[in-house]
MDTraj code that builds the backbone (N, CA, C; nanometers):
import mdtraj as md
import numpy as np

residues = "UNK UNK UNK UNK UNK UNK UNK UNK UNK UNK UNK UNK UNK UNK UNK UNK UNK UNK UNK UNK UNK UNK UNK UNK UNK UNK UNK UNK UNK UNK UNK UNK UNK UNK UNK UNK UNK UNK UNK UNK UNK UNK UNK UNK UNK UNK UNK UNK UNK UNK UNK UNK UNK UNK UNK UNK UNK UNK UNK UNK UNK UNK UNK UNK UNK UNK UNK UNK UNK UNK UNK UNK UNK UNK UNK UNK UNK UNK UNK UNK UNK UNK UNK UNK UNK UNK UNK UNK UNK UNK UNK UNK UNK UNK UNK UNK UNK UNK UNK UNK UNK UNK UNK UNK UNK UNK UNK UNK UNK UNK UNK UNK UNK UNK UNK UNK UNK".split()
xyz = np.array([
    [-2.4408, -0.0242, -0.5693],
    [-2.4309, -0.1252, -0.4665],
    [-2.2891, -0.1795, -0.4553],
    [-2.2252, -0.1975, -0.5557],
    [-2.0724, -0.2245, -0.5710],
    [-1.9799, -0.1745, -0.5345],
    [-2.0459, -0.0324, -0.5131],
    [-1.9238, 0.1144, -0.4661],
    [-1.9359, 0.0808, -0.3328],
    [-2.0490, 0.0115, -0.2714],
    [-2.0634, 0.0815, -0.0957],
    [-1.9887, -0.0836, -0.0842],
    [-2.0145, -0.1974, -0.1152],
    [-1.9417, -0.3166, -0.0701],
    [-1.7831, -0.2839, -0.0652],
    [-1.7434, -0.2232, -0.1781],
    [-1.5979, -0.2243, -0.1653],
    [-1.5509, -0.0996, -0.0980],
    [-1.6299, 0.0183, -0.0538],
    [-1.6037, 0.0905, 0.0569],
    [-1.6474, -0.0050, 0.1500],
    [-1.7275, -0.0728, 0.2061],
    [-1.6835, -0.1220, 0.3258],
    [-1.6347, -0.1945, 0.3402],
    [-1.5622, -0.3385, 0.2527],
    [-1.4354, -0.3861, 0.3063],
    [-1.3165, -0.3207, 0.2568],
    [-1.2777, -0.1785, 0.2190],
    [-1.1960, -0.1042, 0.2260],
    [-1.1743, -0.0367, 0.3356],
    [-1.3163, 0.0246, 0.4106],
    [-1.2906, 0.0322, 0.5456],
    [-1.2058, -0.0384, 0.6354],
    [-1.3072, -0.1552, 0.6519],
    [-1.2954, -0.2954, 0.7065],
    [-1.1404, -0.3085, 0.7303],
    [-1.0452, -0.3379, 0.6299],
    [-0.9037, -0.3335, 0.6085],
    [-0.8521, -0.2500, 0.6981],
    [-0.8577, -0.1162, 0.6063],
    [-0.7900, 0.0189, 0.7185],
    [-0.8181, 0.0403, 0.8553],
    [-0.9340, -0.0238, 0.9119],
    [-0.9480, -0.0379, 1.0570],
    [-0.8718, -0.1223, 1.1099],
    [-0.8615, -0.2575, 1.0843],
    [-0.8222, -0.3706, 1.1140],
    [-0.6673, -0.3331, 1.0853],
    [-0.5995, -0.2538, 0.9892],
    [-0.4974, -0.1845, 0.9918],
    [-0.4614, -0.0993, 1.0950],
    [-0.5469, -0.0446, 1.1363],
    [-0.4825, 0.0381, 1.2053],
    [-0.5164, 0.0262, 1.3799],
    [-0.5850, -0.0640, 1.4109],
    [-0.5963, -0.1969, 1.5223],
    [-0.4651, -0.2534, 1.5466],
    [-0.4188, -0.3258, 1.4646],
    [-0.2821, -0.3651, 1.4217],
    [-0.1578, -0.3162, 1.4777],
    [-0.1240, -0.1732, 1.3894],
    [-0.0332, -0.0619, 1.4384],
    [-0.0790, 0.0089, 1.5769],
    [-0.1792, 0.0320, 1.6513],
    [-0.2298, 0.1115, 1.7586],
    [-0.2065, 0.0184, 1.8538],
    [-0.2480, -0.1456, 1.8621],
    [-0.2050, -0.2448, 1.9919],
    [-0.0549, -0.2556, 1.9849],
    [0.0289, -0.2723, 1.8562],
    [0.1537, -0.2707, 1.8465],
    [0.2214, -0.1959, 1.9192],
    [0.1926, -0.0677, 1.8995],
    [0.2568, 0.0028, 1.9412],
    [0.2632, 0.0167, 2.1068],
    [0.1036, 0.0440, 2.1619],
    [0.1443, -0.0195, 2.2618],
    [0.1824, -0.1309, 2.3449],
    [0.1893, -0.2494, 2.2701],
    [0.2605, -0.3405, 2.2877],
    [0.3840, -0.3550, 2.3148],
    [0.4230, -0.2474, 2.2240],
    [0.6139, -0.2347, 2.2609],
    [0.6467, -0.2055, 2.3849],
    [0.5913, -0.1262, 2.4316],
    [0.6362, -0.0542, 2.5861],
    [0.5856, -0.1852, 2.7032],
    [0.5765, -0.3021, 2.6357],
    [0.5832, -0.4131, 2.7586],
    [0.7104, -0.4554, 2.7404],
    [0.7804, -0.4539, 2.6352],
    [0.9374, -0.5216, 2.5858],
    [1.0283, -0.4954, 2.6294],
    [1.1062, -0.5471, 2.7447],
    [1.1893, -0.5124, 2.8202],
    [1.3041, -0.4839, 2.7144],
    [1.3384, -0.5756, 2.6805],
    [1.4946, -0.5911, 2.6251],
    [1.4590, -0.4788, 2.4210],
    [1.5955, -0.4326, 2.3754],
    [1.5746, -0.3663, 2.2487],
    [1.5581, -0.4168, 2.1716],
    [1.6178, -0.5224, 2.1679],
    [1.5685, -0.6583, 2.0119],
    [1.5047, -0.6939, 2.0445],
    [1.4022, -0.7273, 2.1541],
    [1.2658, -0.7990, 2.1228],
    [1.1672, -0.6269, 2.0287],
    [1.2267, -0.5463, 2.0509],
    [1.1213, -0.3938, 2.0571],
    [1.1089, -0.4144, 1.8782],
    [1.2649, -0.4367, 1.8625],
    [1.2515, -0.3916, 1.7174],
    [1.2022, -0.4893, 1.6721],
    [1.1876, -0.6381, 1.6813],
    [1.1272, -0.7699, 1.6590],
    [0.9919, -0.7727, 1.6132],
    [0.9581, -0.7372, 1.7132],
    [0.7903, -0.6809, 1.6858],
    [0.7473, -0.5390, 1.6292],
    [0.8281, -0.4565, 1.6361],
    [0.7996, -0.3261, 1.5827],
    [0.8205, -0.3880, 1.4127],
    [0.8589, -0.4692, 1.3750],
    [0.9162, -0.5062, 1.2402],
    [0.7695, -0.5717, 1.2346],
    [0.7370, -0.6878, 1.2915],
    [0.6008, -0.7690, 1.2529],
    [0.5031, -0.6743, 1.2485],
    [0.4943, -0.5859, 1.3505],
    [0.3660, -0.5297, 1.3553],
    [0.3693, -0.4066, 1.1838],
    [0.4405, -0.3667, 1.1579],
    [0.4911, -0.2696, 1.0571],
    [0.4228, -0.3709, 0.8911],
    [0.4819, -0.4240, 0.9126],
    [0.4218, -0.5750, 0.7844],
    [0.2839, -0.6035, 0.7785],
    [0.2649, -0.6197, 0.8655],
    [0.0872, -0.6779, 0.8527],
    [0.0158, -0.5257, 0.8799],
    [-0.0010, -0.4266, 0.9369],
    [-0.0325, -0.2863, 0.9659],
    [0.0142, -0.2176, 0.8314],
    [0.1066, -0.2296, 0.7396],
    [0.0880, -0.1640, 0.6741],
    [0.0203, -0.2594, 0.5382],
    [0.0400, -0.3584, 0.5638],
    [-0.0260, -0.4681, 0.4001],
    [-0.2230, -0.4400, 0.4464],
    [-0.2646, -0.4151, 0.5542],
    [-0.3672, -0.4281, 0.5700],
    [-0.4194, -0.2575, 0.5521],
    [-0.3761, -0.1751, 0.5816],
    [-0.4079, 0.0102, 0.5875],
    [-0.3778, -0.0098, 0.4266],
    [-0.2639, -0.0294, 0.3385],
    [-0.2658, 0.0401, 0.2047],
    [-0.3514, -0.1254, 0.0861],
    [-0.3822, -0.2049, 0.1621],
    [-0.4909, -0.3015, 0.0887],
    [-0.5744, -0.2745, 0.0785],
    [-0.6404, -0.2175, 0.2077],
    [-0.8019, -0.1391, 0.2300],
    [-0.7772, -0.0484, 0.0854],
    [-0.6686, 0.0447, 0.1449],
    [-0.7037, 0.1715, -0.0116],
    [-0.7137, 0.0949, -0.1441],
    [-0.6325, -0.0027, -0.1344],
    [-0.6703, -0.0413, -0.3171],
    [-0.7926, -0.0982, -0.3281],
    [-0.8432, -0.1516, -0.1960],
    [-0.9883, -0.2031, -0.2382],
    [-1.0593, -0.1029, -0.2624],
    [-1.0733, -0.0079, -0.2358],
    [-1.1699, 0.1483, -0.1547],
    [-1.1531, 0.1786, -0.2987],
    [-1.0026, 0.2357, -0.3821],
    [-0.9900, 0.2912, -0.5301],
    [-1.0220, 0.1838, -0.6023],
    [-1.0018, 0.0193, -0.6113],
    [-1.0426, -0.0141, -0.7538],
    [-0.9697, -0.0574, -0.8410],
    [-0.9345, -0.1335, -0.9201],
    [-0.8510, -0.1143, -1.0087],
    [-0.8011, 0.0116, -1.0776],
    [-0.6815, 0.0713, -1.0303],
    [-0.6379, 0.1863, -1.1092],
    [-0.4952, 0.1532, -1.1281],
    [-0.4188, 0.2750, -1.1852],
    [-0.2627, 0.3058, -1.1406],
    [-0.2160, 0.3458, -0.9967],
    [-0.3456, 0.3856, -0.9640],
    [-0.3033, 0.4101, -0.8134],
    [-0.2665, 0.3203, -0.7361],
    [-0.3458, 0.2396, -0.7461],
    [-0.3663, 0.0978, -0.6705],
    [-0.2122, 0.0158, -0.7187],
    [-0.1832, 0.0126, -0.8377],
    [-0.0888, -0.0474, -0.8633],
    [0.0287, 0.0409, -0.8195],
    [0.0592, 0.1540, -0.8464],
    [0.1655, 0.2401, -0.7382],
    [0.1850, 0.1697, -0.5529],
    [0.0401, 0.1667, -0.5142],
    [0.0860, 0.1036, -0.4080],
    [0.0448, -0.0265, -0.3739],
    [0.0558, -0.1464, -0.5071],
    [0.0745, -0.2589, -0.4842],
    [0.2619, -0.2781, -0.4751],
    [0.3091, -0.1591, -0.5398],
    [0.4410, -0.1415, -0.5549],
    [0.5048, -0.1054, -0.4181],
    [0.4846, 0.0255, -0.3726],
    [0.4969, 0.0135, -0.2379],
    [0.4727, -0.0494, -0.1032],
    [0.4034, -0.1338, -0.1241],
    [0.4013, -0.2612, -0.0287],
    [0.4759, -0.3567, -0.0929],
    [0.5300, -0.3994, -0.1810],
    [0.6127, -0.4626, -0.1931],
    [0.7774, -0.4481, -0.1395],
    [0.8036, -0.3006, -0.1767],
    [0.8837, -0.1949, -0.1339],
    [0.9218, -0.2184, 0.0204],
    [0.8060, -0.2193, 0.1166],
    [0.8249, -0.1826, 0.2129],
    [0.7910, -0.3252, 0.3086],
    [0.7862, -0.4248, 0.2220],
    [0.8498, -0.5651, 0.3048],
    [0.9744, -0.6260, 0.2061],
    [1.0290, -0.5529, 0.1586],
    [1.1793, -0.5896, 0.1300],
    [1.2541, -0.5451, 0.1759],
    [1.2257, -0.3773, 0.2324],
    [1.3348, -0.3070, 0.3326],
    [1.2677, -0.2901, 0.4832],
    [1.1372, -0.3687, 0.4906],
    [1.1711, -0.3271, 0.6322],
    [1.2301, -0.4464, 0.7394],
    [1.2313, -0.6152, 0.6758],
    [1.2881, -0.6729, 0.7608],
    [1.4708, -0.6477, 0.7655],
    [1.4885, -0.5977, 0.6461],
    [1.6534, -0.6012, 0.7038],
    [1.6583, -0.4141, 0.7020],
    [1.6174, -0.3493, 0.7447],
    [1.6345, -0.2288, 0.8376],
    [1.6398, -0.2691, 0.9775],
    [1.5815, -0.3768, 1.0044],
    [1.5349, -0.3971, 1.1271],
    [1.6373, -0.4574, 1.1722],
    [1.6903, -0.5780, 1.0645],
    [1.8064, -0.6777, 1.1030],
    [1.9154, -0.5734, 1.0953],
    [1.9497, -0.4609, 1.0174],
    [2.0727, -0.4050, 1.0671],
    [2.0697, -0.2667, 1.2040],
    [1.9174, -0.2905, 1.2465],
    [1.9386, -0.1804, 1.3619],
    [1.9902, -0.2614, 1.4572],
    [1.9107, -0.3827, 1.4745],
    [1.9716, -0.5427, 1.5811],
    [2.1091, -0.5390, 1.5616],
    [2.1495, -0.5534, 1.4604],
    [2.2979, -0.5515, 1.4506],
    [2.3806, -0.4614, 1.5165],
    [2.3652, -0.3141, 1.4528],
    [2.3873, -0.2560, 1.5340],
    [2.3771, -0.2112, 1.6782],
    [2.2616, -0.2727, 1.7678],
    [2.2824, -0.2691, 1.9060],
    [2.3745, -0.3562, 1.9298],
    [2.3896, -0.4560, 1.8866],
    [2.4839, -0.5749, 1.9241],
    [2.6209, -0.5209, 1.9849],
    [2.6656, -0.4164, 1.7899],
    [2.8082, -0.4239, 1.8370],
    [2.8598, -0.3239, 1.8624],
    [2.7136, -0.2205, 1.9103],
    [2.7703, -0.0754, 2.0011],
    [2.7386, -0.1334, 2.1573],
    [2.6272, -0.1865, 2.1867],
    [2.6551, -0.2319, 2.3696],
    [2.7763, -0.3235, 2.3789],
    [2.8021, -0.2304, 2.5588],
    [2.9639, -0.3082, 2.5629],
    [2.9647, -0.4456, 2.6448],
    [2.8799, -0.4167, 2.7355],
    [2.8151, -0.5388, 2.8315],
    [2.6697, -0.5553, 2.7953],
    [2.6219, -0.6323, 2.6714],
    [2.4428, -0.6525, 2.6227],
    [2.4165, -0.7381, 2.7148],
    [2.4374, -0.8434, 2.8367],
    [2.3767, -0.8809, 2.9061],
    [2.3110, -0.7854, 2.9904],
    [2.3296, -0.6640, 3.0041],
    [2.2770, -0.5516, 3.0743],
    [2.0941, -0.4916, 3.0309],
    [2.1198, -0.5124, 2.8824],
    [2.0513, -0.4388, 2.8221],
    [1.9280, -0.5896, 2.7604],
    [2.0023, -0.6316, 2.7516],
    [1.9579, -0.7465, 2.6427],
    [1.9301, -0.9100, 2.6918],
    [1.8370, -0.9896, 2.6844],
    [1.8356, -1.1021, 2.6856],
    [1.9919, -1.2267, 2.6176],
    [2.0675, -1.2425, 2.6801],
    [2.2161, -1.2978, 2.5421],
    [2.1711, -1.4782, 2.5799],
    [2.1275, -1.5014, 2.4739],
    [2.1320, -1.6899, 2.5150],
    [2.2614, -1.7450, 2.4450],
    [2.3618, -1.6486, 2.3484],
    [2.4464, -1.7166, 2.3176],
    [2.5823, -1.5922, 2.3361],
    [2.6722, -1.6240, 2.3865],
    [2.7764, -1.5118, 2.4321],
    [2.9011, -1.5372, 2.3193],
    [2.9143, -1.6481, 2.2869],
    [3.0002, -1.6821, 2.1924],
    [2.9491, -1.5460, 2.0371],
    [2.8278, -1.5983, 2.0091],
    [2.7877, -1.5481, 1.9034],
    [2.8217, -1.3503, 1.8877],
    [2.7853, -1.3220, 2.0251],
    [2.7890, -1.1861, 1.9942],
    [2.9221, -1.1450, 1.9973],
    [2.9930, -1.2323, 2.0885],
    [3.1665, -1.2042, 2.0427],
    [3.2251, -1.1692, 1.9262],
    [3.1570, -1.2769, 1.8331],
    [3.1601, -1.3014, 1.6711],
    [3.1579, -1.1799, 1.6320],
    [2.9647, -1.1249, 1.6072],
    [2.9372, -1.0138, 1.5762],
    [3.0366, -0.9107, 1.5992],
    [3.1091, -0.8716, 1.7023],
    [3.1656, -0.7175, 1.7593],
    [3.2943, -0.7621, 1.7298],
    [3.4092, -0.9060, 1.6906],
    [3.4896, -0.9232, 1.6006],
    [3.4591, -0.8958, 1.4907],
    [3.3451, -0.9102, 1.4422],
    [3.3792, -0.8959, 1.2550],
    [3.3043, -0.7315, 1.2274],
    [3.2486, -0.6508, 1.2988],
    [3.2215, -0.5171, 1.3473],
    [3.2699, -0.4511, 1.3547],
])
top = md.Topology()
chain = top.add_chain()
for i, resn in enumerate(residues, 1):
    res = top.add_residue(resn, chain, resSeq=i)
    for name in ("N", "CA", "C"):
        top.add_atom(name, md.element.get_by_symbol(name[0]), res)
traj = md.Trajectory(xyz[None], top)
């Protein structure tokens, strides 16, 4: 009886995981501008993946497995918000005119950026 509860909120998880990543994604293609894309491609990535590899540790159980990828979710919200912050970056200070491309509420700032770039 214990095996089928924690297969089904192991399910439960990995669905709701992957609900997550599947609206995300199409979610992006409403995002006009590139930093809002990667903005949310970053949120949705965090909660889509803490919820798909949670399900599995519920589903396995206490093992090494589980702890391998209590490790890799840790892993993969330490590098994925600043992957994200240096792809932003980098649009910044390769567009030459980002009011084109991009929402700019501050023009001073990105000056900054593509001086110290």
């Amino acid at each position: 009886m214990l095996d089928w509860l924690r297969f089904a909120l192991g399910a439960v998880l990995m669905l709701g995981g992957l609900f997550v990543l599947l609206s995300g994604v199409l979610g992006l293609f409403r995002f006009r501008f590139s930093l809002s894309r990667i903005h949310a491609g970053a949120l949705i990535d965090t909660i889509g993946i803490l919820l798909m590899l949670g399900g599995l540790i519920v589903a396995l159980g206490f093992t090494l497995t589980s702890l391998k990828l209590l490790v890799v979710i840790a892993f993969l919200w330490c590098t994925s918000p600043v992957a994200s912050h240096l792809i932003g970056k980098l649009e910044v200070t390769v567009t030459e005119k980002p009011e084109r491309s991009m929402a700019v509420e501050n023009p001073e700032a990105v000056a900054q950026v593509k001086e110290e770039g």
